[in-house]
C-alpha positions in Angstrom: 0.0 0.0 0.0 1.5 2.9 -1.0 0.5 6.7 -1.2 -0.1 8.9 -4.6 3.4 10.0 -5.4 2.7 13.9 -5.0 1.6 12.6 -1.3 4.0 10.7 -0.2 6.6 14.1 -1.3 4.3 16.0 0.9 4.7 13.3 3.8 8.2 12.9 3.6 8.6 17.0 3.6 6.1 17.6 7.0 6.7 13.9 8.9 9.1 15.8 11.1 7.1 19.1 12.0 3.8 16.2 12.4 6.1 14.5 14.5 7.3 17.1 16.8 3.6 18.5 17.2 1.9 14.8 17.5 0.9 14.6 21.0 0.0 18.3 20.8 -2.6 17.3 18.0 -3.7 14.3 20.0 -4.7 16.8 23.0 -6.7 19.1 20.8 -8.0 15.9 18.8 -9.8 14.2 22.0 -11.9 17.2 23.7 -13.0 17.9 20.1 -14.2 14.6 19.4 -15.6 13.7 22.6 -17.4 17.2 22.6 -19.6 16.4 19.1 -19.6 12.6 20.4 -20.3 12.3 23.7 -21.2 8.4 23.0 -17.5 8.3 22.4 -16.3 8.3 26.2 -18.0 4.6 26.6 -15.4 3.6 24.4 -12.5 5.6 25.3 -10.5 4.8 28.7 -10.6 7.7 31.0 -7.6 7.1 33.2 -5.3 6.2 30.0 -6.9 9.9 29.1 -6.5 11.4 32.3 -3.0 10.3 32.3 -2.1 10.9 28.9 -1.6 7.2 27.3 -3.8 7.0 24.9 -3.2 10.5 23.9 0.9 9.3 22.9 -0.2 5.7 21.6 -2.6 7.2 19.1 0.2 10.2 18.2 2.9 7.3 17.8 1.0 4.6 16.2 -0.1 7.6 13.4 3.4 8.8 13.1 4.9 5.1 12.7 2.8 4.3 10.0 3.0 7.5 8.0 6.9 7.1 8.2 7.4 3.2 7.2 4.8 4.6 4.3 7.7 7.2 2.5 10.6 4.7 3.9 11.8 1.9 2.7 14.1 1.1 5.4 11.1 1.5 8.1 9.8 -1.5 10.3 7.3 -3.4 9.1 4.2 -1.9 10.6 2.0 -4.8 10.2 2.7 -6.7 13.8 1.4 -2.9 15.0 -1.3 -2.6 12.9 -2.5 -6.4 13.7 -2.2 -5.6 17.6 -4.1 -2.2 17.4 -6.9 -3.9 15.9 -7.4 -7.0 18.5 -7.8 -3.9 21.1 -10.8 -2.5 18.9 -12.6 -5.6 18.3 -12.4 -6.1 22.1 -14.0 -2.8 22.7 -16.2 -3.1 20.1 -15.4 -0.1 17.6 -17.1 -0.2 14.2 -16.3 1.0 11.0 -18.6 3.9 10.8 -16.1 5.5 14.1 -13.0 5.6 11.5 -15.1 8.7 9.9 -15.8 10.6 13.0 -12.1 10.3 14.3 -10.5 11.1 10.7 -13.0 14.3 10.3 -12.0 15.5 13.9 -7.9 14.4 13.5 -7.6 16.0 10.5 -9.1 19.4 12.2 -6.6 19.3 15.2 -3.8 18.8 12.7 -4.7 22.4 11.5 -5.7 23.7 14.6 -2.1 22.9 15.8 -0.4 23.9 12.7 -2.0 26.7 11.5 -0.9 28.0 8.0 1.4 25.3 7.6 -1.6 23.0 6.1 -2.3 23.9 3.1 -4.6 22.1 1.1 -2.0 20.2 -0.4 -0.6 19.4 3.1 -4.3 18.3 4.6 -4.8 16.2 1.3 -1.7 14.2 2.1 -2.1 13.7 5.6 -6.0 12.6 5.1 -4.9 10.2 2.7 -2.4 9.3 5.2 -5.0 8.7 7.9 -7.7 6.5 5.4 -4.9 4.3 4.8 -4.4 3.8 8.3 -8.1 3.4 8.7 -8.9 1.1 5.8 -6.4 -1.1 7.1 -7.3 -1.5 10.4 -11.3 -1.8 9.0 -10.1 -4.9 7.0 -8.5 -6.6 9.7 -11.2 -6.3 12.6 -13.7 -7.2 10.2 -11.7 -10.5 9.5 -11.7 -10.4 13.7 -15.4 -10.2 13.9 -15.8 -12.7 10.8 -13.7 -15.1 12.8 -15.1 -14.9 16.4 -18.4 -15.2 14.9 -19.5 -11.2 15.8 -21.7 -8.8 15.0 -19.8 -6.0 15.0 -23.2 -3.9 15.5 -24.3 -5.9 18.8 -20.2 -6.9 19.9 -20.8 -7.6 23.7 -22.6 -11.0 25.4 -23.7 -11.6 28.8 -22.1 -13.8 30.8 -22.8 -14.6 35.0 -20.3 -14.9 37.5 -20.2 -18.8 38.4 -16.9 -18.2 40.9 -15.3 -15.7 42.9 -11.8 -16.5 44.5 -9.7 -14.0 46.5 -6.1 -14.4 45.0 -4.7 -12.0 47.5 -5.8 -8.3 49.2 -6.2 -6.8 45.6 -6.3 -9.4 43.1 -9.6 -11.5 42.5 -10.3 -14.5 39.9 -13.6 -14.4 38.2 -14.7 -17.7 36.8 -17.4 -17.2 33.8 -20.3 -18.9 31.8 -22.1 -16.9 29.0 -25.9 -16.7 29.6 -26.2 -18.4 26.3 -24.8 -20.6 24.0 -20.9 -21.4 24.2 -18.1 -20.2 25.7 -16.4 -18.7 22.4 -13.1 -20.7 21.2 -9.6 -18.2 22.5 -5.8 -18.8 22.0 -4.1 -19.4 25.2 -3.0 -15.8 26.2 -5.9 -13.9 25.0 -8.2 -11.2 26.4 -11.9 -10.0 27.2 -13.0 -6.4 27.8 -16.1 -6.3 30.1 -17.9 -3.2 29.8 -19.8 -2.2 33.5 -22.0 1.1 33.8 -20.9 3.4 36.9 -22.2 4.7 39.0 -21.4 8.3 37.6 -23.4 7.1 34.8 -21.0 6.0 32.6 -19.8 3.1 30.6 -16.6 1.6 30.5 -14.7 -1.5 29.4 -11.7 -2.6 30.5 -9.2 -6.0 29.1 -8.4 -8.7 31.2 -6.5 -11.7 30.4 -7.9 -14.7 29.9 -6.2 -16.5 32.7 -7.3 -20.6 32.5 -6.4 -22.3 29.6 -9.3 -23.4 26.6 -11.8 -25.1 28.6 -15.1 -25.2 27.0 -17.9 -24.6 29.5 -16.1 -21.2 31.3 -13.5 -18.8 31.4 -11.9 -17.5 33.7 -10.3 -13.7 34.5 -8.1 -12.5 37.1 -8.2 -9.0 38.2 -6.1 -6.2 40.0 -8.0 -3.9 41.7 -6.4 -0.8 40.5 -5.1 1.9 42.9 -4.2 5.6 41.9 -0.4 6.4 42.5 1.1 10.1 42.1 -2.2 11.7 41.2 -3.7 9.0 39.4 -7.4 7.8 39.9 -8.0 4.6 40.9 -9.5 2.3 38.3 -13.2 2.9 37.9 -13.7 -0.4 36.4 -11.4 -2.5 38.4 -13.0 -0.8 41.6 -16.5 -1.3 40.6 -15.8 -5.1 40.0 -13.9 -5.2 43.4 -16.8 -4.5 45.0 -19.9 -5.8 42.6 -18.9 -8.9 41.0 -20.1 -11.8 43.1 -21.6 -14.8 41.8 -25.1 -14.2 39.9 -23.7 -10.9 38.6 -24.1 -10.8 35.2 -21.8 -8.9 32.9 -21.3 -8.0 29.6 -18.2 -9.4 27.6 -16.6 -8.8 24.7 -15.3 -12.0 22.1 -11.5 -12.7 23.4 -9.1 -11.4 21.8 -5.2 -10.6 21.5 -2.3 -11.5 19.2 0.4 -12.6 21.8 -0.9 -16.2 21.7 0.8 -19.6 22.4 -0.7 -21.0 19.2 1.9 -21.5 16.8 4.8 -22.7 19.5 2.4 -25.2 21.0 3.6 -28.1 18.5 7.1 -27.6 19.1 9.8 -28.5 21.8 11.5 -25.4 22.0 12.3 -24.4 25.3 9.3 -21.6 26.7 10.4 -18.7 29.2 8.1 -17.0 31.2 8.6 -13.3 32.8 5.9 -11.7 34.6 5.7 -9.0 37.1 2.8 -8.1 39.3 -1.3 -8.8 37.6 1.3 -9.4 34.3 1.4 -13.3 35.7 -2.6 -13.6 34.3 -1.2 -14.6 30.7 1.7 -16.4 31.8 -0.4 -18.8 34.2 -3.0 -19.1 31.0 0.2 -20.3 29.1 1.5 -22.5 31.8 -2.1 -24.1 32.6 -2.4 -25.2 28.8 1.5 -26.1 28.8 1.0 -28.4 31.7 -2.2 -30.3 30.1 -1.3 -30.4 26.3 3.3 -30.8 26.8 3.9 -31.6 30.2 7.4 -32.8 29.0 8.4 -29.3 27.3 11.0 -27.7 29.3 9.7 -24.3 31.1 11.3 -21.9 32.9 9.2 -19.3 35.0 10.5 -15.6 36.2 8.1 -13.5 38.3 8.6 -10.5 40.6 6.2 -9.2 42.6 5.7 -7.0 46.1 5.5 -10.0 48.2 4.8 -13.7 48.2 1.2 -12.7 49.3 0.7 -10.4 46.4 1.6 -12.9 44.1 -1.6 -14.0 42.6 -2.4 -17.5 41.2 0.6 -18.9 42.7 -1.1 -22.2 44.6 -2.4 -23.2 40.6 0.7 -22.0 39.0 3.3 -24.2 41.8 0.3 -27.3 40.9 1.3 -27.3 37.3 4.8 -26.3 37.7 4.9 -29.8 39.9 2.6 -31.7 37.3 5.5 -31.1 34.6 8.5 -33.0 33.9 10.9 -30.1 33.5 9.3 -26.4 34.6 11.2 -24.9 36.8 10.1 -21.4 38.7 12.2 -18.4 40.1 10.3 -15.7 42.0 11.7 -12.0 43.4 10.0 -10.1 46.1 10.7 -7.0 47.0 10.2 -8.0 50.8 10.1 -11.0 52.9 11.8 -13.1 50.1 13.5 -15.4 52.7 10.2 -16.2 54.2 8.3 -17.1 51.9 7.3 -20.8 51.0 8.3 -21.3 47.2 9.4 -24.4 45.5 12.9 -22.3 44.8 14.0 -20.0 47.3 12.8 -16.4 46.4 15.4 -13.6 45.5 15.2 -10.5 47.4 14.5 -7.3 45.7 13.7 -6.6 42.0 13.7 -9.3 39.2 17.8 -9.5 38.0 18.0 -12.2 34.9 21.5 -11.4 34.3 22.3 -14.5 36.3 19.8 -16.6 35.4 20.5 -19.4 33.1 18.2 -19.2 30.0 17.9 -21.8 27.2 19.3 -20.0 24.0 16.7 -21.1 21.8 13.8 -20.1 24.1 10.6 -18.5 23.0 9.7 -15.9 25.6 6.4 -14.6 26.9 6.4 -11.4 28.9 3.9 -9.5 30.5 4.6 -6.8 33.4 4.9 -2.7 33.4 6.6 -1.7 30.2 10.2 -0.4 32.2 10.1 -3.6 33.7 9.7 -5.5 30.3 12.3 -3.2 28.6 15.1 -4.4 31.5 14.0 -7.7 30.8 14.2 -7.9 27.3 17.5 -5.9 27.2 18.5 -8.6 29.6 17.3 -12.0 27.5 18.9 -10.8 24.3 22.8 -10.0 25.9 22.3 -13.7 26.7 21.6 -14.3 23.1 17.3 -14.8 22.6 17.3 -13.4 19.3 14.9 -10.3 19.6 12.1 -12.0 17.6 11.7 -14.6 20.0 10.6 -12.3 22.4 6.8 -11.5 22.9 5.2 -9.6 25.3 1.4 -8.2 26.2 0.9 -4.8 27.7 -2.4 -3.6 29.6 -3.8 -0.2 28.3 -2.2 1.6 25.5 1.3 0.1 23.7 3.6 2.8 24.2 6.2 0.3 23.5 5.1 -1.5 19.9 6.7 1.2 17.5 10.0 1.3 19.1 10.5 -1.4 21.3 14.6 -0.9 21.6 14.1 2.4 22.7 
């Protein structure tokens, strides 16, 4: 896919000044939008807003593709593209939305940049933008097509079954739609489930899938979220805290996600695991499925967390690390390391892999706060795991995906 020649001239002339204003233009971009579309906030996350996320992952993800379309020696921004869209089929944007957010981006582009648009310059860029767009229209309709959706009516019900208390802020909610059957996932997958507040407003929120295919129920493990350094607290996470018990019914989005086990299931290559904190939800889906379908493949699990009593799932994860022939599990806590009552004694302080012994021909899963995941993977490839053995999931916007050497 390339852009009209004239175009792409225009685009290689103004990337930089697009570039430098970006996040600007995102700022201007959202109160605009949300102001004509107040429907638009049910889809939107608040905090990543509050905080400024979204606002950066939508400026980056823009800028990425409009440079690797006037650059040959760009990356390939197809695993980016194919991630973006797996987070809008699980909040359930439609087609008809790529028209609303083109006709308000393109108007904060010449808010920001005043005289410097021409019409030559806003006929580039918009091209620029439906490129983006059609893409990403394609591919979630293929998502929809696949999970069996109607993108028009995306969310089903489903009622609690289970509630069990992992630790003082993380929960496990096991689920059974209302109807019909539990929808087929990849292990490592997500769900959005999308609660109304009490301020009258409703959000969704993704949450990893974190039991293995099992055909009857899913289950989800949750953190309630706390607001550090002026922060809110999570509106969603909060309101489940405190509302989901068994009988409540929620709505649920078809899972979704493209940092999936399928693929490396078949083979014996050694699998590495690094989690920190709620990022051990995908890694104990992995493990669980792992455990049933290879219990001979050769594991090797790294975790840190606050404490052994913050670390959630760890009674099913040290049952399946002890139901396989060769998994092996190293935890960090940042306190009380020598007292707690792991398999392998636990390290004190923050995660360290520089001394761990990795198989070199490991594929690695990670999931954990993005400077976390940057130490790590820094780590796993001066021990030699090539680069594109190395996978990862983020929660909330990927600030990471475009850049991930950085």
């Amino acid at each position: 896919m390339k852009l009209h020649p004239e175009n792409e001239a225009i685009v290689a002339a103004t990337a930089g000044v697009v570039a430098e204003n970006a996040e600007a233009i995102t700022k201007v971009f959202y109160p605009d939008m949300f102001e004509a579309h107040p429907e638009l906030l049910n889809v939107f996350n608040h905090a990543n807003q509050a905080i400024g996320e979204q606002q950066k992952a939508l400026a980056a993800s823009v800028v990425a593709f409009a440079v690797q379309l006037i650059s040959p020696d760009a990356p390939d921004f197809t695993p980016v593209m194919q991630r973006i869209a797996h987070k809008h089929v699980s909040l359930g944007i439609k087609a008809p939305q790529y028209t609303i957010v083109g006709k308000y981006l393109m108007g904060a582009i010449g808010k920001v940049l005043g005289d410097a648009v021409t019409p030559e310059v806003a006929a580039a860029w918009d091209e620029v933008y439906w490129l983006f767009a059609t893409q990403l229209i394609a591919e979630e309709a293929k998502l929809y097509a696949q999970g069996g959706t109607d993108p028009e009516s995306p969310w089903r019900e489903y009622r609690v079954v289970e509630r069990f208390e992992e630790s003082d802020e993380v929960f496990s909610l096991l689920l059974a739609p209302l109807e019909g059957n539990v929808p087929s996932h990849r292990t490592g997958q997500y769900v959005a489930i999308e609660v109304d507040l009490p301020n009258g407003m409703r959000q969704p929120r993704q949450y990893t899938i974190s039991s293995g295919p099992r055909g009857d129920s899913l289950r989800v493990t949750i953190k309630r979220v706390r607001g550090v350094n002026g922060a809110p607290d999570g509106a969603v996470s909060g309101w489940l805290h405190e509302n989901a018990k068994p009988g409540t019914v929620l709505r649920l989005s078809q899972p979704a996600g493209d940092v999936v086990l399928d693929g490396r299931a078949d083979t014996d290559s050694p699998i590495v695991l690094v989690s920190a904190g709620i990022g051990i939800t995908p890694v104990a889906a992995i493990l669980e499925d792992l455990s049933r379908r290879q219990p001979d493949r050769t594991v090797r699990l790294f975790h840190a967390d606050k404490s052994h009593a913050d670390h959630a799932l760890y009674d099913s994860l040290r049952r399946q690390v002890l139901a396989m022939s060769d998994a092996k599990a190293q935890n960090w806590y940042e306190k009380d390391a020598d007292k707690a009552p792991t398999l392998h004694p636990a390290k004190e302080g923050f995660m360290n892999l520089s001394d761990v012994e990795v198989p070199g021909d490991a594929e690695v899963f990670m999931c954990g706060p993005l400077p976390f995941m940057q130490i790590a993977r820094k780590s796993l490839i001066d021990q030699g795991i090539p680069s594109e053995n190395i996978h990862y999931e983020v929660f909330g916007p990927d600030l990471w995906a475009q850049n991930p050497d950085a």
